[in-house]
C-alpha positions in Angstrom: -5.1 4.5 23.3 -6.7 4.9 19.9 -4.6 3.4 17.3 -5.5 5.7 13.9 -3.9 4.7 10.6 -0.5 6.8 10.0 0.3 8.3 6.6 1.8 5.2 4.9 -2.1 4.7 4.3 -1.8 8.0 1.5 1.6 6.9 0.6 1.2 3.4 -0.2 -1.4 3.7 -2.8 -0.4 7.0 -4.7 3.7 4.8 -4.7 1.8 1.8 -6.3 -0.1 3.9 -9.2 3.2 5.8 -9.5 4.9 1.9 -10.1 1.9 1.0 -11.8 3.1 3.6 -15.1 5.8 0.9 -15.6 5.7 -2.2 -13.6 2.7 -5.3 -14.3 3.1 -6.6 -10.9 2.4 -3.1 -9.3 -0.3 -2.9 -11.6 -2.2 -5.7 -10.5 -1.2 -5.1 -6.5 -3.1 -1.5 -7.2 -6.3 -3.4 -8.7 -6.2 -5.4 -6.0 -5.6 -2.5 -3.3 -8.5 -0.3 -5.4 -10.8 -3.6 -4.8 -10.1 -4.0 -1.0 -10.8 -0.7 -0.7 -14.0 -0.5 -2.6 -15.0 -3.6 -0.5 -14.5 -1.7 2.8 -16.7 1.0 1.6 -19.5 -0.9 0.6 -19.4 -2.3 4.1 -17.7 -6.3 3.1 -14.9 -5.6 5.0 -11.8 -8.3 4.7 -13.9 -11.2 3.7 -13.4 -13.5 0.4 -14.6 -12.9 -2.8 
């Protein structure tokens, strides 16, 4: 079976920049998430900085 990201993979991120208008800490978790995912596209995957 071919496991395939559900929708919480939309959801997550558009919840955190909605949190992010008023909250610091969601603020930073979105940098982070906005890294992580712009490390995945340039092909680093999950490792360190």
């Amino acid at each position: 079976m071919i496991v395939l990201p559900g929708p919480a993979v939309v959801v997550i991120p558009i919840g955190l920049a909605v949190l992010a208008t008023e909250f610091a800490w969601a603020r930073k978790l979105l940098i982070r998430v906005k890294e992580r995912i712009e490390r995945m596209r340039n092909g680093n995957g999950c490792q360190g900085k």
